[in-house]
C-alpha positions in Angstrom: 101.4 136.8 99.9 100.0 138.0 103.4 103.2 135.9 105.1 105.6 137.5 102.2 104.9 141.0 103.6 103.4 140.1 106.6 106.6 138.8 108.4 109.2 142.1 107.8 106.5 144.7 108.4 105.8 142.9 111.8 110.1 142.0 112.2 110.3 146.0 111.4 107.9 147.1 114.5 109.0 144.4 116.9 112.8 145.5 116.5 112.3 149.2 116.9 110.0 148.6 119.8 112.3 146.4 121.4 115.3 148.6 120.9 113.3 151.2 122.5 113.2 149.7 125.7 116.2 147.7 125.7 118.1 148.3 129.0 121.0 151.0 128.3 124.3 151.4 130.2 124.6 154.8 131.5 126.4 156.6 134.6 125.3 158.3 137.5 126.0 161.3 136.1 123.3 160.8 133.7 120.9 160.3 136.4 121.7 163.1 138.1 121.2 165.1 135.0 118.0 162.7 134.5 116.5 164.0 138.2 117.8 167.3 137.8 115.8 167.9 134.6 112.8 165.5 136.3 112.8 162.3 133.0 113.4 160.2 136.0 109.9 158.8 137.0 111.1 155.6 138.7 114.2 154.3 140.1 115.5 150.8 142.1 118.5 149.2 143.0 119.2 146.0 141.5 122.4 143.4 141.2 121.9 142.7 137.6 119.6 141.6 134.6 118.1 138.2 134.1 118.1 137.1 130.7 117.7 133.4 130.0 118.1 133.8 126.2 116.0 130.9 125.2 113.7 133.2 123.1 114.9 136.3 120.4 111.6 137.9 121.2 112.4 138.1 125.4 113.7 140.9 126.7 116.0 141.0 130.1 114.2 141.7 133.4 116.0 143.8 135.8 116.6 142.0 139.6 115.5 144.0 142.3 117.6 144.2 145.1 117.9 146.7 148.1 121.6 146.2 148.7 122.6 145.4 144.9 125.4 147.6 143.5 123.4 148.5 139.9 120.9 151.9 139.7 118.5 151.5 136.9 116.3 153.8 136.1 113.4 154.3 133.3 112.8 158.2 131.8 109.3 159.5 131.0 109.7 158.7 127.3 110.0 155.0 128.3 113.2 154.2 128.0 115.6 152.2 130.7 119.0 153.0 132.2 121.5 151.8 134.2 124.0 152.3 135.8 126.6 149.4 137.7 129.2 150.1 140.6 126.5 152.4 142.6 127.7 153.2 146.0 125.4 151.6 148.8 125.2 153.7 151.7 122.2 156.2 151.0 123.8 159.4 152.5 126.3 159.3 149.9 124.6 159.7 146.7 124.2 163.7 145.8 121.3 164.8 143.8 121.6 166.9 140.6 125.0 169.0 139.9 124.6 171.8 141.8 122.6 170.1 144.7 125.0 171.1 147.7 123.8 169.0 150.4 123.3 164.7 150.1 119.9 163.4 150.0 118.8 160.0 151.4 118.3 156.8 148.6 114.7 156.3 150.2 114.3 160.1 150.2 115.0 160.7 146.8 112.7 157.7 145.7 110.0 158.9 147.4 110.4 162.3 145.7 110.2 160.5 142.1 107.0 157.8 143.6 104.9 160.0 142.9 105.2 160.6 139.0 106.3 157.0 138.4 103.6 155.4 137.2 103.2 157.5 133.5 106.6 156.5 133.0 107.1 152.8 133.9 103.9 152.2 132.1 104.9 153.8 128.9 107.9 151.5 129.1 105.8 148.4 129.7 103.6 149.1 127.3 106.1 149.5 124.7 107.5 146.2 126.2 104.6 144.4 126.2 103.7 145.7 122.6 107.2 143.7 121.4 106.2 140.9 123.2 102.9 140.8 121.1 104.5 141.3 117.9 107.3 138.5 118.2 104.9 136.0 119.3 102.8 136.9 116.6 105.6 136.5 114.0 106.8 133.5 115.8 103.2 131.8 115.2 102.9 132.9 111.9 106.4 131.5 110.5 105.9 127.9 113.1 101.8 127.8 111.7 103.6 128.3 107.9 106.8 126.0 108.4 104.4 123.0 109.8 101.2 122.7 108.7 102.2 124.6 105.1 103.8 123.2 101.9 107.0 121.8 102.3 109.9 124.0 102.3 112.3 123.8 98.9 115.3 125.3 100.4 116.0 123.2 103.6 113.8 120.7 105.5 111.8 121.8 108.3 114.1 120.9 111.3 117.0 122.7 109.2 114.6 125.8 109.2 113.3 125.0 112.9 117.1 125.3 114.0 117.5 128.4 111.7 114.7 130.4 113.1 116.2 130.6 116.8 118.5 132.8 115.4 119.0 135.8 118.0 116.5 138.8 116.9 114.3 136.6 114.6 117.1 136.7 112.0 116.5 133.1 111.3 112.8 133.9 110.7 113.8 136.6 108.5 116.3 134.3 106.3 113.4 131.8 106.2 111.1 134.5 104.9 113.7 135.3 102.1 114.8 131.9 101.0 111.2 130.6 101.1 108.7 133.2 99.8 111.2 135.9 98.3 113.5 133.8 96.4 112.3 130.2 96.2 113.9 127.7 94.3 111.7 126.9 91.6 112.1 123.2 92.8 113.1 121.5 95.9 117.3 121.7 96.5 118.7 118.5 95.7 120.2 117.1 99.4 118.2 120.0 101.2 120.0 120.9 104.8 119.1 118.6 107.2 117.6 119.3 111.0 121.5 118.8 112.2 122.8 120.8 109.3 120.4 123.7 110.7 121.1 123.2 113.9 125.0 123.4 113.3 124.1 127.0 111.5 122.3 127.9 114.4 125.4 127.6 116.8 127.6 129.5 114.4 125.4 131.8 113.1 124.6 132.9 116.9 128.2 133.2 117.7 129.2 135.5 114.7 125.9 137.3 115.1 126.7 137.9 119.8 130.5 139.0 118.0 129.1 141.6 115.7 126.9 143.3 117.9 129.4 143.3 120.5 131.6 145.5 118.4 129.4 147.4 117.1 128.1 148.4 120.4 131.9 148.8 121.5 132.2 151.0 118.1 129.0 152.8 118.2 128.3 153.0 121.5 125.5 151.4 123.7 122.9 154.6 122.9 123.0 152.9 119.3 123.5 149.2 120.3 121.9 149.1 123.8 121.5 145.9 125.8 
């Protein structure tokens, strides 16, 4: 009963922490409106996000990099930005609309240094909050799926396989099939480990192809990443 409710109320808080934070393509137009109106509390250059994948509940770090061609950027609410195609040479990025004059990359970082701090660690504590909770859930459903009962629906490779899902969706079927709706007896020829691991490969495609267009339908302020 504790895992039946358990596991959604903790999916629930891990997915709108980590949307939260999720990185979100922006423009530098947005971050001069962002310094202008002072949500910027830390900036960097980067050349991109590193995000190996082999985990739903990771989230992407950003690469630092003095020369890379990406701004990101996190606001005071927590929230991180970017923005790709930045122009290199310092003197050539003007701050805020109406700013009439250019102002240095190092200048302007130094401006923000000082407030940065509140900011980057409301963002990693929201971050590191996520992190909690999907290795919470991830222990919960692995403790349940090996040292509990049997499962009636699927072996437990087939719901090993199924759990990698991207954003603990397979945990979430798991939870549904196995404490929500269980059969009342075990499934005659229950999915195998290579039957779940087959789903896991489609499943993972269909589910990178829906959220690709719904953040091309939506936008990336709804579907960030």
């Amino acid at each position: 009963m504790v895992l039946r409710w358990g596991l959604p109320v903790l999916w629930v808080l891990w997915a709108g922490l980590a949307w939260w934070v999720e990185p979100r393509a922006s423009t530098e137009a947005q971050l001069d409106r962002d310094l202008a109106a002072g949500r910027v509390v830390s900036y960097q250059r980067a050349y991109g996000w590193a995000d190996d994948g082999a985990y739903w509940g990771s989230r992407p770090r950003v690469q630092y990099a003095a020369d890379g061609g990406m701004l990101t950027w996190t606001v005071s609410n927590g929230q991180n930005r970017y923005a790709a195609g930045a122009p290199l040479a310092s003197d050539s990025y003007t701050v805020g609309p109406d700013s009439s004059a250019s102002t240095g990359w190092d200048a302007r970082r130094a401006a923000v240094d000082d407030s940065w701090q509140a900011g980057v660690g409301t963002s990693h504590r929201i971050g590191n909050a996520a992190a909690v909770l999907a290795g919470v859930l991830t222990v919960l459903w692995l403790g349940r799926l090996i040292a509990g009962a049997p499962p009636l629906a699927g072996t437990r490779w087939f719901w090993f396989w199924v759990g990698l899902l991207p954003f603990g969706v397979g945990v979430l079927a798991w939870t549904y099939r196995e404490l929500w709706r269980p059969p009342p007896a075990p499934v005659p020829g229950r999915g195998s480990g290579w039957r779940g691991f087959g789903w896991l490969i489609l499943a993972a495609v269909g589910i990178s192809l829906l959220v690709s267009v719904a953040r091309i339908v939506v936008g990336t302020t709804v579907v960030p990443g």
